[in-house]
N, C-alpha and C positions, 0 to 999 in steps of 0.2 A: 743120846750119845750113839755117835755110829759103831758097830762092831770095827775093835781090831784085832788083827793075829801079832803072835809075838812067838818067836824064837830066841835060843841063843845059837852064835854060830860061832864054834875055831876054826883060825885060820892060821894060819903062819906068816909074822913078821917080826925084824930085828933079831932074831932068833929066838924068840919065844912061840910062844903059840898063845895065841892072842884070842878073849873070848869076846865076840863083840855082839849086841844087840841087833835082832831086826826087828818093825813093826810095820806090819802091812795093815791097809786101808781096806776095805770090806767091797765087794765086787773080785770080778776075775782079770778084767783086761790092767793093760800096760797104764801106769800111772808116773808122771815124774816125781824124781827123787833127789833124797838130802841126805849126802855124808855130814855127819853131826861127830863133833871132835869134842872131845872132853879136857878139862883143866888139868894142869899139871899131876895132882893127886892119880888121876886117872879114872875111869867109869865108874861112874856110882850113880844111885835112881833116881837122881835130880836128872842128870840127861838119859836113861833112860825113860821117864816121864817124858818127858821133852820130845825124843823119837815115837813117845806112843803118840801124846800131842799132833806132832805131825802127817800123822796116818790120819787119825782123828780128823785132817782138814784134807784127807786123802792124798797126802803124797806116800811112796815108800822110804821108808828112813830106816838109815843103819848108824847106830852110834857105836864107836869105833874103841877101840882098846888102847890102850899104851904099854900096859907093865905087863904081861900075860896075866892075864886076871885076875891083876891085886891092885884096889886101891890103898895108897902109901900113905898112912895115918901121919909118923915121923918128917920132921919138916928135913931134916939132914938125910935122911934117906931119898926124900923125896927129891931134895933141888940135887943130890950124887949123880941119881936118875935123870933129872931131867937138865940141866945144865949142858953135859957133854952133847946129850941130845940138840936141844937149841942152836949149838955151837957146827954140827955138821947138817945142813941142808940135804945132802945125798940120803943121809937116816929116815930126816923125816919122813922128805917123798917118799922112800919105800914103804916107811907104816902108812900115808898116804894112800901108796897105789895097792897096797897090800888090801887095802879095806877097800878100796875102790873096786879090785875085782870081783870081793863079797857081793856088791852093792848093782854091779852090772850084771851077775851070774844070777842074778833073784830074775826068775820070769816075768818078774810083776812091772820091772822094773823099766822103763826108758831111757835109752841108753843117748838118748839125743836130748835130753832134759834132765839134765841133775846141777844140782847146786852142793855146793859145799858152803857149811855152818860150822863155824869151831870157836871154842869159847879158851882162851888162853895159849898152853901149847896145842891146842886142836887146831886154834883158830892160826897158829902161826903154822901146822902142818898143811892144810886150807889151801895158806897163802903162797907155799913151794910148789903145790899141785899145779896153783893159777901159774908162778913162776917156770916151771918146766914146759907150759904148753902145754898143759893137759885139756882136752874140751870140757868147759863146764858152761852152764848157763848165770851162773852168778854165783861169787864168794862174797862171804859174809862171817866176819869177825866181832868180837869183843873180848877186850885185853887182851889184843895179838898185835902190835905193832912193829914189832924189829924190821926194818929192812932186809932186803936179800943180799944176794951178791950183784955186782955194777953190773948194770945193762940186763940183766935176767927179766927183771917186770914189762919188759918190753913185749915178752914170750904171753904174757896174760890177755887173754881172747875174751873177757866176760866185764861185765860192771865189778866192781870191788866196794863193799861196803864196811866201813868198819868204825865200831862204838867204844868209850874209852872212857873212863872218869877222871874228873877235871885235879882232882887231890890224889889220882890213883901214883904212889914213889916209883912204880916198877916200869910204869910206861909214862915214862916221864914228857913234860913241855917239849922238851929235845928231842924227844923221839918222836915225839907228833908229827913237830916241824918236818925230820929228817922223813918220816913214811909220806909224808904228804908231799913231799919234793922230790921222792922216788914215782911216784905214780902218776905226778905230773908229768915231769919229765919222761916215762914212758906213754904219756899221750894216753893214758889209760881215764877211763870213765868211775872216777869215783866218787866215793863222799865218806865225809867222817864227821861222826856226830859227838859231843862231848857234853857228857851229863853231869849237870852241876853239882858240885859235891862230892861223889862218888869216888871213891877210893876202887881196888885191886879187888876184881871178883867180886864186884855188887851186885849181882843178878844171882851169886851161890846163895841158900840160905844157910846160916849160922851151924847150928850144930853140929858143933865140931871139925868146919870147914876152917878154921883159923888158923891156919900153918905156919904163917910167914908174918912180920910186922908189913901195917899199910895193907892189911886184906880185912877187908867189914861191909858186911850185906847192908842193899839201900833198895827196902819193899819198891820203894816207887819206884824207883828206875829202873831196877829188876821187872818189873811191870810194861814199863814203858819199851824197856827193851825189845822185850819177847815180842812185842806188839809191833815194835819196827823191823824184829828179823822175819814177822808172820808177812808183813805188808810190803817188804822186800822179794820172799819168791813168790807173792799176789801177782806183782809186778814183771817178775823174772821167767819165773816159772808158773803161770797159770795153771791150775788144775782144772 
């Protein structure tokens, strides 16, 4: 196993002060890097596992915060939080770009090679980044599909990849369709994979991740996932 470094870093966004994870890859020089966005709950050590993971296959990764440093046990607490959020795009991007500047300001970091990874509302913050125009070298989601606002995905400069389970209530058939007829329609390079079975946050594991109805871990595909988001910045972002 390769050495990696880990910090925690505050920053300030939303008006919190936000504690977000970094994990560096072993060596000194510039390595490309992954903003890794975490599910509505917000950070806990399944993504940061995840960002050490990614060091581990030597990129720089910073997984990012939503609540200022609370993950939100209560399901009514949590969708209060994150609901309004969802609903104003201008929000997201700033936790977004909030964590982005974390993520560029690391020396280790290539600023011409970063990808964005978000798994629910991470993965829909992700996808405002790509929406704004931000340079990334590839987004990549699961359980993130909302649409943006008309004509914005046109602003997306990168490939967009994004995973969804076939049973999952929250990102429903409808919203397949309708993400899939946004990103055509902005001429964008995508793909979206749909894993049979799988309900809302199957790639979390169980304990005590159960917030909401229609959310249940599926080993496999949780499996298979990581394994297509790993062979996506192979692809995207070579290290």
């Amino acid at each position: 196993m390769k050495t990696v470094t880990t910090r925690t870093v505050a920053y300030p966004a939303d008006g919190l002060t936000m504690v977000g994870h970094l994990a560096l890859p072993s060596g000194a020089g510039r390595r490309p890097a992954v903003l890794l966005g975490p599910e509505g709950p917000g950070l806990d050590d399944v993504v940061r596992r995840r960002a050490e993971a990614l060091a581990e296959a030597g990129y720089v990764a910073f997984a990012f915060d939503l609540h200022g440093g609370r993950w939100i046990r209560d399901p009514q607490e949590m969708l209060d939080r994150v609901m309004p959020l969802l609903a104003d795009p201008d929000r997201m991007r700033g936790i977004g770009r909030a964590a982005l500047d974390v993520l560029c300001a690391e020396p280790r970091t290539d600023p011409g090679r970063i990808a964005a990874i978000g798994y629910g509302t991470g993965g829909l913050i992700a996808m405002e980044l790509g929406r704004a125009g931000v340079d990334l070298r590839v987004i990549g989601t699961v359980n993130a599909l909302f649409p943006g606002r008309p004509g914005e995905a046109a602003n997306i400069r990168c490939p967009v990849w994004a995973g969804v389970g076939s049973e999952d209530p929250i990102m429903s058939a409808e919203q397949r369709d309708a993400f899939a007829a946004e990103m055509q329609g902005a001429g964008v390079d995508w793909r979206l994979v749909v894993y049979g079975g799988a309900k809302h946050a199957f790639h979390q594991p169980s304990g005590g991740q159960k917030l909401v109805p229609g959310v249940a871990y599926h080993p496999e595909h949780a499996q298979r996932a990581w394994r297509d988001v790993l062979a996506l910045l192979a692809e995207c972002v070579p290290v």
